[in-house]
N, C-alpha and C positions, 0 to 999 in steps of 0.2 A: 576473449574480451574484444570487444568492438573498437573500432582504432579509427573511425573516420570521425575529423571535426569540421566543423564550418570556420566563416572567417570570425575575427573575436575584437579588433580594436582596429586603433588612428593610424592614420598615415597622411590623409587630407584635410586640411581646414576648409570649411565654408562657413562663413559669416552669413548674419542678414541680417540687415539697417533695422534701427528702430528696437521697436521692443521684439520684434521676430514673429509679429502676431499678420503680420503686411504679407499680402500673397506674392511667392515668389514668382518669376520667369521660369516657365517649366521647362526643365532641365534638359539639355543632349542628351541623347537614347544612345543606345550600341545601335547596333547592326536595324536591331526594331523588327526586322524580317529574316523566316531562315527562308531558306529554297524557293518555297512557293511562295512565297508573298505572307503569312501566317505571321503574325508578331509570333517572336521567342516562345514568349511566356504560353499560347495556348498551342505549342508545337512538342506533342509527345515525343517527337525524338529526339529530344534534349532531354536533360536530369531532370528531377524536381527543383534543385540546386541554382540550376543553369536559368532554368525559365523563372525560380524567383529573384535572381538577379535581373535578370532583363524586367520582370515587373517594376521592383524596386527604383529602376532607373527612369523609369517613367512619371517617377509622382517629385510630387513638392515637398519641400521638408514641410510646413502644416500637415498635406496630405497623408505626409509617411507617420507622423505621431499621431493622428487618430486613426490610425490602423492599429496601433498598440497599446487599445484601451479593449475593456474585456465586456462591459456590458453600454452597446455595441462596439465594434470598431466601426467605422462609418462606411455608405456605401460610395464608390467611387463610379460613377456608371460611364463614364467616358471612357472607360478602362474595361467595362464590366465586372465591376467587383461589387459584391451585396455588402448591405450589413450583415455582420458575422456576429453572433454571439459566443465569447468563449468560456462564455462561466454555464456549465451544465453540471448536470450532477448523478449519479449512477453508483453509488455507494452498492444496495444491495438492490439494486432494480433502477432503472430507466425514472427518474423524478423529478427532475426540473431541467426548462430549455430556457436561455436567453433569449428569447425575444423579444424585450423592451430595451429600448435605447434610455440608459444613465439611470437603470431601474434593478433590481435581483431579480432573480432568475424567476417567472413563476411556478408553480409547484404544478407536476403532472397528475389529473384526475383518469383513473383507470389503468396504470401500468403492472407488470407483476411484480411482487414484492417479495424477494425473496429472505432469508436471514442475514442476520447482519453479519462483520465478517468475526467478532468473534465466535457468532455459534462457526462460521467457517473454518477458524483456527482448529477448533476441536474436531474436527473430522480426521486433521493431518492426513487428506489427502488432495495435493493436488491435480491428478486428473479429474478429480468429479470439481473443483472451481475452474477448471478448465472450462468444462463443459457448460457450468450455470455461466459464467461470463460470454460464452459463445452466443450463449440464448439471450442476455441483454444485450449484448452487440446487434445481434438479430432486431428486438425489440427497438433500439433505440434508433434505427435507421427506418424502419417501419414511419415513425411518429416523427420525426424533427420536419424543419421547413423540407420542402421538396424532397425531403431524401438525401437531401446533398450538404444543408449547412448547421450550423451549432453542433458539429460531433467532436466536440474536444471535451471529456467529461474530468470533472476533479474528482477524482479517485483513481487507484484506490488510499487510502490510510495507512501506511505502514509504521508510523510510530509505534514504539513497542509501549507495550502493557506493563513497566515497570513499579507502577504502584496502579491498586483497585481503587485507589480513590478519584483517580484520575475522571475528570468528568465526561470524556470519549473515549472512556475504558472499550466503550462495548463496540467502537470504530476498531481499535486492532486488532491482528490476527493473533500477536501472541508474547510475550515478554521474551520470545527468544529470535536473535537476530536470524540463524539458520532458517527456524519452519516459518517466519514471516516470509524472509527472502522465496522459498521455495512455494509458497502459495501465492504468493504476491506477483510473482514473477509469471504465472501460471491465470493469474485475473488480466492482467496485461496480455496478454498472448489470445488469450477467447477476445477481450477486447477489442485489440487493433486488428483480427482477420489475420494469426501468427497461428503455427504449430507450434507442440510444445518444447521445441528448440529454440520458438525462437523467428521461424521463417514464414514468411508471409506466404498461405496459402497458396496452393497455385487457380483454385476455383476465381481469387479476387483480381484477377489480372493485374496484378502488381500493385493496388491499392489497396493503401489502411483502408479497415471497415470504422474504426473513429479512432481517436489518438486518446490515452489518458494521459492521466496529472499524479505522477507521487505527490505524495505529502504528508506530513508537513514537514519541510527540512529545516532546519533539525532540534533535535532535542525538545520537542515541544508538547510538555505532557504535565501540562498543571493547567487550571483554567482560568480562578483567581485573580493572576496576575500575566497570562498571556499578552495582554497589551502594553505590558513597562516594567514585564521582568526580568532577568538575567537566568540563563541558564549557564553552570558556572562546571568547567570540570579542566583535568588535564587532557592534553592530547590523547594519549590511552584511550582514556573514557569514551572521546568523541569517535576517533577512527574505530576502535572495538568493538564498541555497543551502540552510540547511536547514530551513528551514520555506516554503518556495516550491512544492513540490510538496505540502503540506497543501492550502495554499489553492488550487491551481490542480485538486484533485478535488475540494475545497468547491465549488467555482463550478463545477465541469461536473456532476458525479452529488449532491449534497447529502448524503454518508452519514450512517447514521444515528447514528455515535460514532467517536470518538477514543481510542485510549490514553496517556496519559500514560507515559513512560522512569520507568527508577529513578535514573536522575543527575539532577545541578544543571545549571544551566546559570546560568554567571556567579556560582555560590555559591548560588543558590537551586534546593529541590529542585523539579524540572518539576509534582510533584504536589500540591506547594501553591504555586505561580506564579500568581500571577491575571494577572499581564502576558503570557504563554502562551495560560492558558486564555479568563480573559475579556477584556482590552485584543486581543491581534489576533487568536486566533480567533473569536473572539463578534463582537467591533466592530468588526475590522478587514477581515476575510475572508468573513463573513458566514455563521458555522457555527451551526445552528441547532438539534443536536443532543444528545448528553448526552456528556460525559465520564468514562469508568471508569480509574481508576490499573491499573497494572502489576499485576501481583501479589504483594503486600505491598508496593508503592513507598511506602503510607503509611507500611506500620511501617519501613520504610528511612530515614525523615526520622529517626525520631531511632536504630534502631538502628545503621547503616551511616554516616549524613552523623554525626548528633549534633549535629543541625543548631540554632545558637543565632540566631536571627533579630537582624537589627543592632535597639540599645534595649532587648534584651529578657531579662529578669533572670539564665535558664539555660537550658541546653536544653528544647525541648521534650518532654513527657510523651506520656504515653500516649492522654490526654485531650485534650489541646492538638492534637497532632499532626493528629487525625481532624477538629479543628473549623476552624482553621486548610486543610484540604484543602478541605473543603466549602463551604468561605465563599470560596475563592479561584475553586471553580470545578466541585470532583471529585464526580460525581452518584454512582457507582457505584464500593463500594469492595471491589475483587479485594482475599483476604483468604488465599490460601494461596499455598505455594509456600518461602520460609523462615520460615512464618507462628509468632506466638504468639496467644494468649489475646485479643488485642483486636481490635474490627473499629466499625464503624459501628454494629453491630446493641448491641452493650455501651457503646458509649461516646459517642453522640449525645444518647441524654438526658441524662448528667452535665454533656456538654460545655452545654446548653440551660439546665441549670440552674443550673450557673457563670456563666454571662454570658460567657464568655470573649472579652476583643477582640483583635481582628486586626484585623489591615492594611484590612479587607474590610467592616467594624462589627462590630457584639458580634452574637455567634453567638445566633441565635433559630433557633428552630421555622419561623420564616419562610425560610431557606435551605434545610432540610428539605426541605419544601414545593415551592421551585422546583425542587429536583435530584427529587423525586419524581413531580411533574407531567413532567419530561422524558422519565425513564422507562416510568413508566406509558403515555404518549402512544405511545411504541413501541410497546410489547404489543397495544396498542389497533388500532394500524395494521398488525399482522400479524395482527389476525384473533382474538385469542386468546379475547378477550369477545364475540365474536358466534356465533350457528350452525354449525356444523364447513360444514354444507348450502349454505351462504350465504357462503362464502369457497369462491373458484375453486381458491385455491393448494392448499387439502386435497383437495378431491373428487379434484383431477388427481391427486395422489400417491396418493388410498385405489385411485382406477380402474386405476392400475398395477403397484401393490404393494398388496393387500388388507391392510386394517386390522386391526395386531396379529399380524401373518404374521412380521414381520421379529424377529429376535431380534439380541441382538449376541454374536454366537459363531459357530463354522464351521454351525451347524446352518443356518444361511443360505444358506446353498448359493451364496453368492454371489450374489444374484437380482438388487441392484442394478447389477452391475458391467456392465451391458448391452453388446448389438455397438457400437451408437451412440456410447457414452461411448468403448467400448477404440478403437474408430477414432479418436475426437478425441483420445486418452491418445497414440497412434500419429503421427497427424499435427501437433499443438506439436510433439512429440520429431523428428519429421522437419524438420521447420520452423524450429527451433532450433540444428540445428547450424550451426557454422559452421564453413566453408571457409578457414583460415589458408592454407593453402599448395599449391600442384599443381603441381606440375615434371613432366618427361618425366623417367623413372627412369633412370641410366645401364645402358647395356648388360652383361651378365655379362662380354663382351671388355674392358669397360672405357667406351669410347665413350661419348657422350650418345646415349639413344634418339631417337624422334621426336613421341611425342605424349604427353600428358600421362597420369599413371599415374592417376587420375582419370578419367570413371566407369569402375571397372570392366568389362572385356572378358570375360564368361567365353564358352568355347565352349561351343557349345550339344552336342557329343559328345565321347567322346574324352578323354584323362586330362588332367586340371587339378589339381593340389593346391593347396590352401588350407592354412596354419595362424595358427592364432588364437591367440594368447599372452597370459599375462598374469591375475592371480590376478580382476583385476575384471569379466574377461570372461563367467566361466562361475564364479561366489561360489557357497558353497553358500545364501547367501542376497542377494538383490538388497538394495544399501542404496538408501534412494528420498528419501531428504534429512528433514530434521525436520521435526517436527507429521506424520508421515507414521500411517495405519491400521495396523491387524495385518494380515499377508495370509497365514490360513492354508491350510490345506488346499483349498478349494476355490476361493479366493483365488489362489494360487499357481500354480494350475490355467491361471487366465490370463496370467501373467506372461511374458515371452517377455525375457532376456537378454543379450546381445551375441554369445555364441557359437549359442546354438539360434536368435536372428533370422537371422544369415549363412548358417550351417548349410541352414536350411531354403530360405533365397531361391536362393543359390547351387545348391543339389541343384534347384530346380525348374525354373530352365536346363538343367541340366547333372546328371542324374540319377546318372553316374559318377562325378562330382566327389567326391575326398575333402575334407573339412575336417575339421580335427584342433584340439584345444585341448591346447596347452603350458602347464606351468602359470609359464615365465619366472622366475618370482622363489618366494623361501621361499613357502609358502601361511600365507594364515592375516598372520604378520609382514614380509612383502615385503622382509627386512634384506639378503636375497642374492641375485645370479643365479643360475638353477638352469643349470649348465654344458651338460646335456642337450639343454635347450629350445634353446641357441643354435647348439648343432650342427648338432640336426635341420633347424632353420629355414634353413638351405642350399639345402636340397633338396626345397622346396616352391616352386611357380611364384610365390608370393604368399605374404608374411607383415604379417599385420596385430595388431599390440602394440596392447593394452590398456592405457590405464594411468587412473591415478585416486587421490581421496580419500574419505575416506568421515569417519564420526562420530569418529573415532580422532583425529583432527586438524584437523576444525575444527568450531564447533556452536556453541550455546549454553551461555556460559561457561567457552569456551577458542579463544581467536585464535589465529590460526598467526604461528610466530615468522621461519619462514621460506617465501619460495615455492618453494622446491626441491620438487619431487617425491617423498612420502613412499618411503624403504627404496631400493631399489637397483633403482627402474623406470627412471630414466633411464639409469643403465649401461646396461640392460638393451637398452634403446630402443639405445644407440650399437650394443654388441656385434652384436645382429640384422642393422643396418644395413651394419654393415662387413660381413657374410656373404652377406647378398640384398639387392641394391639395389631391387626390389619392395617396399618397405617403407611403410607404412603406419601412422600412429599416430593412433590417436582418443585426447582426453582428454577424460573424466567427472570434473570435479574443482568445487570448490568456488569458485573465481575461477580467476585467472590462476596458472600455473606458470612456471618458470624453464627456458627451452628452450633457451637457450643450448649447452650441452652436446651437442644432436643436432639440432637446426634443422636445420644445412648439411647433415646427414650423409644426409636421407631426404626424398626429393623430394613427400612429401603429411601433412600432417597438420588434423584436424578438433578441433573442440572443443566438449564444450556441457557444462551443469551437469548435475544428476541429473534423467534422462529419463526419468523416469515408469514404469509398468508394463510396458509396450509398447517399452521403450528399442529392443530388439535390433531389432526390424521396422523403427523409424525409421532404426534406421545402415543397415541394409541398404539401404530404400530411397535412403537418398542413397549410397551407394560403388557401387549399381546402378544409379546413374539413373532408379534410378521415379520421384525425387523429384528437381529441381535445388536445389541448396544454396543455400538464399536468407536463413540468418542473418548477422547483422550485432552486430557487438560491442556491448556495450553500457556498456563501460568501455574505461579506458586499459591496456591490457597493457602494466607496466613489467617492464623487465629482468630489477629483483632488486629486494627489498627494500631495498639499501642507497643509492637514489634516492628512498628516502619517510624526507620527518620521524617523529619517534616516533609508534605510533600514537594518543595520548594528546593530541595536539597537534589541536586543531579546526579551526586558520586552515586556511585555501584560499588564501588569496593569496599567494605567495612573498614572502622580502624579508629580510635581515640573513643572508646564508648560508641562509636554510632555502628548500631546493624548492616549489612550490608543488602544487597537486594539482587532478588530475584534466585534464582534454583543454583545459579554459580556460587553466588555471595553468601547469602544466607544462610546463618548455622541455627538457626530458632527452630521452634519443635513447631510444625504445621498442621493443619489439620488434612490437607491431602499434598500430595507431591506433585510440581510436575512431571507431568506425562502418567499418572493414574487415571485410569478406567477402567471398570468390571465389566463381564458379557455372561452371556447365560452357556457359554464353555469356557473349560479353565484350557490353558494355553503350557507346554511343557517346552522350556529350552534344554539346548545339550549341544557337545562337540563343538563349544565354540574354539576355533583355530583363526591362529596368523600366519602369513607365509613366510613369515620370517622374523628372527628375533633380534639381530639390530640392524641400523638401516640409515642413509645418509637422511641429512635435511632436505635434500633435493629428489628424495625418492617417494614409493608410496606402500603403502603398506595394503594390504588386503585383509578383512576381518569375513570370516565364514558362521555359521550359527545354523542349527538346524534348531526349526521350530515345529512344534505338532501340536493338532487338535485331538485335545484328551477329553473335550464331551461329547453329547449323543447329537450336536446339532452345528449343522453349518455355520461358520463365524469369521468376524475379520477382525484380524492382528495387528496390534500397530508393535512394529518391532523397532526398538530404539536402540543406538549405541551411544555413547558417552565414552569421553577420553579425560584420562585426567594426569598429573605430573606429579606422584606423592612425593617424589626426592625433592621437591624445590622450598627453598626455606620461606620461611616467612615473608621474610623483607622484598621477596620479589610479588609476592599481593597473586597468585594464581588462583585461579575458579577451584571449588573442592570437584567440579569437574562441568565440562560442557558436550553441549550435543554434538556429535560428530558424524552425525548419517542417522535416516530414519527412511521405514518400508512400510506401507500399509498392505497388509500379504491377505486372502480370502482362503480359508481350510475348510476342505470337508470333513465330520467327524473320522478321527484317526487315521488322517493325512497330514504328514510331515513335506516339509520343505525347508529348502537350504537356501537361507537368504547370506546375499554376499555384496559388504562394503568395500569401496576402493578410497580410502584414506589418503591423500595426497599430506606429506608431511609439513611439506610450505603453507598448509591451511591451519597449522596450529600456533602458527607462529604468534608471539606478542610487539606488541608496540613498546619498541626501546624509545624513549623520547629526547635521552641525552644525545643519542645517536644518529637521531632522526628518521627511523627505519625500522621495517618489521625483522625480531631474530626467534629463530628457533631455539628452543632452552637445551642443552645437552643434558642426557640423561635419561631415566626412564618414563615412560606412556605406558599408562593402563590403560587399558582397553574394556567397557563392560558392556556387555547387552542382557537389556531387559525390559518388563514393561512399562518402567518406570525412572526416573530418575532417583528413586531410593533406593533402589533395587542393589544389593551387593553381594550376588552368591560368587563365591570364589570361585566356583567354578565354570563359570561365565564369564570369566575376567583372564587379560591375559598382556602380560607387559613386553615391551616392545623398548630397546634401548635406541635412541637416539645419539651418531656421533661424527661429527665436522662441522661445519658452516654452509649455512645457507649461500648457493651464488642466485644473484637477483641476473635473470634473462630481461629482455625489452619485454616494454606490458602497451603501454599506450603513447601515441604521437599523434602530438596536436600542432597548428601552424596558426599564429596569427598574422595575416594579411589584410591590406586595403580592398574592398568592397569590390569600389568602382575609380577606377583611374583614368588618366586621359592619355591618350597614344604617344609614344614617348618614354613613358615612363620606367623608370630601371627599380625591379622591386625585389626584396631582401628579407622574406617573409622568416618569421623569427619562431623554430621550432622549441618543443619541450620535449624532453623524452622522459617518461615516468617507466621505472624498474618495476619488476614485482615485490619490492621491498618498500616500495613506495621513496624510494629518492627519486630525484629527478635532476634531469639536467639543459642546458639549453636555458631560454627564453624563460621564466620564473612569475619575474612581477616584473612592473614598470621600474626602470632599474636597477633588476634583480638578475644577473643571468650568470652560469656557471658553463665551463666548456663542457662535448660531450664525451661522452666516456672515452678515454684513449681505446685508438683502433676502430672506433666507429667512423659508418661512411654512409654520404647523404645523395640520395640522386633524386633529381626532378626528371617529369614527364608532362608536355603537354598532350590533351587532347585536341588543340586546335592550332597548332603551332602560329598557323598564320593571324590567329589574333592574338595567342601570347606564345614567343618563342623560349626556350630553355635553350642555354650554351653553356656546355660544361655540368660541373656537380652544384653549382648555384645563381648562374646567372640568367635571369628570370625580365624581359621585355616584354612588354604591353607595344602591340605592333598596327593592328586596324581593330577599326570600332565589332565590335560583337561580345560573347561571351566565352571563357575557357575553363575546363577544369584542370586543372597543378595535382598531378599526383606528387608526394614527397615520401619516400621509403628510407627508412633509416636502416642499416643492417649491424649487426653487432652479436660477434659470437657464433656465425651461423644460425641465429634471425632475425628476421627480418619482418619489421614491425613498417604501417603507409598511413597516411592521412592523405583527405582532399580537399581541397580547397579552388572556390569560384571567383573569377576576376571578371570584372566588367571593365570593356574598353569604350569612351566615349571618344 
């Protein structure tokens, strides 16, 4: 887990007269120069850290709050700072730059478009989002201003997919915290120019290639009421399921920001929540990065919530709202979207000059200051203050797109959408779908055939009809899911379909081959069968129905009410099927659909979310077997809607009549499992072994499996474990079991391999909340592997006793410290130290603080002693003007956990 924080609150007042809108006396600098004369700030042999303190201490409090506005921040050119745009966007491809000042982003024409990241979910691999994210990182530095600025993208999405109706269902990667975490963390890493440890490249010379944005934190998965709702649960809830995969891609790629939701959580809104921002992602998780609000989620506190904080005399203002954010946490504040007249850039000096208190202490220049150092240190670390010459990630992009070539218009010719990218646009979308269902199709006499309708046979001479049906097969425009580019003219050039992919594969077998596209349903509003199309569909050898959703029915700021299949596709799907029993259904849709209706009726059907550019090539190669279908769900496929609580409801755990949710909770009969998917080889496990049959809390278990490919054709496995607690009673609410490791393995026909888990026991632990701390339950752990989460061969399964208590080691240590001081000064920086149990001790909240663990021992370190000196184990002087960085190590137990912290001396 990553253990370095930045500085986080007050220590200094500074006032200024008036309403605080009056330009101040620009401030005392530190040192201003290192060695050679170089200000701080553009002197590489400082931190990123060091040199954004010395920035920061050059500007004016006006200056310093329109830095921390996100479309633009302003340019400051006495300084050389540009305007920066931080609102960009790169969901599933490179699609929109900030470049207008107090405007949204606009939308990029000709980028690559790949799937979105639920078809990603369904791969459950993340080496290959490794890779597609490496190629938008590449992409997205190609096309920004110069190469150098707006590379802070929001994304990725990791809210989980806990209901389908959710209307950015098809933004997540997955309803389970684990394979979100482990892909997500893996988007992050192609990203920022990281291996997939985690470590920045050595190619980028120690520069991000662009920083992302988690989001949305947290809990925020209804759309309805995202502006003025409550998401309501106990702590359990929150640290377990939705805020569990924040932390678990904090701890693997360290991103560089977070977004805060526009809901409350528990009545407070997430964007003024210090217990969110800085209790567990700061102290508890070990996030060492900046947090930007939603867009307008500030002005949402009081337009939408009307949020009156408990003690506190009326809602908050306009004023209040922004000072209250910032002091809680919010570094960077997204300002458009239902925006009005106020942002951070208008309303931080007033707030400074108010004094205004919060929960957080009385809002100073000093909070400023930390959220501005945080910022700034990003920039810094992509490069943006040094030589274009002297950062790898530009030259690479000038060397392959010549600098100032790229326009954002079709004049583009498409230059970036290269072969490389549309092959990886091509293979997720192949790699994504999934395999629901493959029967041998019945005979036209009636009869059952003999082999599954699955991969397609075509002959290679000789008359074959194909027909294609279905308004989403052959659109006059592809929908390619939100945050998506423009794809015009030369754009569109590359796009390939569901009917022209088939088309094309099919005719290069089978050069006589007709394929025909029906259009099934009304065009355009899908409300009817088109009586034609199910005629014709008789008398073709093969009919393959389209069906789908698109922005019409689910997106941002409108959930779907029901999973029925939008307009009259599922008729449609039946009618076909009673006519040719060759039938075939792909769904393109937003989550899961209600199949009930034609399931039984047609022996194959596939499914993936919005598949990128490339879609049509990816279905073909898997209905042709170019490709074996190796996706795997990544949610619960329920029935119907009328087996989930309202979506408004946040619990996860069942109980008083309400269902529970998702693969853990859910005891309801499904129409698929998570983690099902078929391939065109069957898969045989065996020999699964533990190394041991009981085992402390503090130890780790090993889970072994040997798996073999028992068809005639190369394939990939997605091999799941699952762990579960049968001895725990009721009343303690345990999952019927959860994922506890996952491998994506490639076998050749009738090649085995022994795939092997390393279980850490402390990772199973639950959220005691009387306690305030994770405990491990005593007793027994099953253990099962297989390829699905329904999967229960006993002899695959293998139980494991659990016996002692958890000891919680140090996990993360954070320091809050003054920014910038004045020489003289004696400072007494107030540490946290966060357990892997999640206690914590030290410094808390604003006064909040508990002693550290008896036996613990603290030692400081300067790096520049002569501008801040260390005596002793805490006494900390500010000595001449420059800049220092404070290592602080905490040790405890035999370890030993350090944070750093940047002190500016005026």
């Amino acid at each position: 887990m990553r253990t370095r924080a930045f500085t986080a609150t007050v220590v200094t007042v500074v006032l200024l007269s008036g309403s605080g809108c009056t330009k101040a006396p620009e401030p005392a600098v530190p040192s201003g120069t290192s060695g050679d004369s170089r200000p701080i700030y553009l002197d590489r042999s400082y931190s990123p850290e060091e040199r954004a303190v010395d920035l920061v201490s050059r500007m004016t409090l006006p200056e310093k709050a329109a830095q921390m506005i996100s479309s633009q921040s302003a340019a400051l050119p006495r300084l050389g700072i540009a305007a920066y745009g931080w609102w960009n966007e790169a969901a599933h491809g490179v699609a929109r730059e900030g470049t207008l000042h107090n405007a949204n982003p606009p939308i990029l024409v000709n980028t690559t478009s790949y799937p979105v990241d639920l078809s990603l979910g369904a791969t459950w691999n993340p080496d290959l989002v490794h890779r597609e994210a490496t190629l938008i990182s590449d992409e997205a530095r190609e096309v920004v201003r110069d190469n150098r600025l707006d590379l802070n993208f929001y994304s990725p999405t990791i809210n989980l997919a806990r209901d389908p109706r959710w209307g950015r269902n098809d933004e997540a990667f997955s309803e389970d915290p684990l394979l979100t975490a482990a892909l997500a963390a893996q988007f992050v890493n192609g990203m920022e120019g990281k291996d997939r440890n985690g470590r920045l490249l050595p190619e980028g010379g120690g520069y991000l290639k662009t920083s992302t944005t988690l989001k949305h934190y947290a809990a925020n998965n209804s759309e309805f009421d995202r502006l003025r709702g409550t998401a309501n649960m106990d702590d359990r809830t929150l640290r377990e399921y939705y805020t569990a995969q924040f932390r678990q891609v904090v701890e693997r790629s360290s991103p560089a920001s977070i977004m805060t939701s526009y809901n409350r959580v528990n009545g407070v809104p997430t964007s003024a929540s210090g217990y969110l921002m800085d209790e567990l992602a700061r102290q508890t998780f070990g996030f060492d990065g900046f947090f930007t609000s939603d867009c307008d989620s500030i002005r949402e506190i009081q337009h939408g919530h009307r949020w009156q904080p408990p003690g506190h005399p009326a809602p908050l203002d306009h004023v209040e709202r922004h000072a209250w954010a910032n002091a809680a946490g919010e570094d960077l504040n997204c300002q458009q979207g239902h925006h009005d007249e106020w942002s951070y850039a208008n309303t931080i000096p007033k707030a400074v000059a108010r004094g205004i208190d919060t929960p957080y202490g009385r809002y100073t220049e000093e909070h400023v200051d930390a959220s501005l150092v945080r910022l700034l240190t990003t920039r810094i670390r992509l490069g943006e203050f040094d030589r274009p010459e002297d950062v790898p990630w530009v030259t690479a992009a000038r060397s392959r797109v010549a600098p100032g070539t790229w326009t954002n218009s079709d004049a583009n010719g498409a230059v970036t959408q290269t072969a490389a990218r549309l092959a990886m646009a091509r293979e997720v979308g192949a790699e994504s779908i999934v395999l629901l269902k493959n029967q041998a199709p019945k005979a036209r006499t009636g009869g059952p055939g003999r082999t599954a309708l699955l991969p397609l046979r075509v002959p290679a001479s000789g008359p074959y009809r194909v027909a294609v049906l279905g308004h989403y097969a052959n659109p006059p425009s592809m929908y390619l899911g939100g945050y998506s580019g423009i794809q015009a003219g030369a754009g569109q050039a590359n796009e390939v379909n569901g009917y022209q992919g088939l088309r094309a594969a099919i005719q290069r077998i089978n050069p006589g081959a007709v394929v025909d596209h029906l259009p099934g349903v009304t065009a355009g509003s899908l409300a009817e069968v088109d009586p034609a199309s199910v005629a014709a569909a008789a008398d073709y050898d093969l009919v393959i129905v389209y069906a789908g959703t698109d922005e019409r029915h689910s997106r941002e700021d409108v959930d779907r009410s029901t999973l029925a299949l939008p307009g009259a596709q599922a008729s449609l799907i039946s009618q076909v099927a009673a006519r040719n029993p060759n039938t075939v259904v792909y769904l393109e849709t937003a989550g899961q659909v209600d199949v009930a209706g034609f399931e039984r009726a047609v022996p194959a059907i596939l499914w993936s979310s919005y598949n990128g550019q490339r879609k049509g090539e990816a279905l073909a190669d898997v209905l042709l077997g170019a490709r074996n279908p190796s996706g795997r769900l990544p949610f619960t496929w329920y029935r119907d809607a009328g087996q989930l609580p309202p979506i408004d409801d946040y619990a996860i755990r069942g109980g008083d009549g309400r269902p529970g949710r998702t693969y853990m909770y859910f005891d309801g009969e499904v129409s698929y499992p998570f983690g099902h998917g078929l391939g065109y080889s069957g898969f045989g496990y065996s020999k699964l072994r533990v190394d041991r049959r009981t085992v402390d809390p503090n130890g780790t278990v090993r889970v072994g499996v040997d798996v073999t490919n028992a068809g005639r054709l190369a394939g990939a496995e997605v091999v799941q474990l699952y762990v579960s607690t049968p001895g725990a009673p009721a009343s303690r609410e345990r999952p019927a079991k959860r994922l506890a490791g996952f491998e994506k393995i490639s076998l050749r026909p009738k090649q085995t391999r022994r795939v092997e888990f390393r279980v850490p026991v402390a990772d199973l632990a639950f959220f005691d909340e009387r306690a305030g701390r994770y405990v491990v339950d005593p007793g027994a752990y099953a253990f099962q592997a297989g390829r699905s989460s329904a999967d229960a061969d006993p002899r695959l399964r293998a139980v494991v006793t659990v016996r002692g208590a958890l000891r919680p080691a140090l996990s993360v240590v954070t320091a809050t410290a003054p920014t910038l001081v004045p020489a003289g000064t004696e400072l007494s920086p107030k540490l946290t130290v966060a357990m892997t149990d999640d206690t914590r001790y030290g410094y808390r909240a604003e006064g909040a603080s508990t002693p550290l663990p008896a036996g613990a021992t603290v030692r400081y370190q300067s790096n520049r002693p002569q501008v801040v000196s260390v005596d002793g184990p805490g006494g900390i002087r500010a000595e001449a003007t420059g800049v220092a960085t404070i290592t602080a190590t905490v040790s405890y137990r035999g370890t030993s956990r350090s944070t750093e912290f940047v002190i500016g001396v005026r």
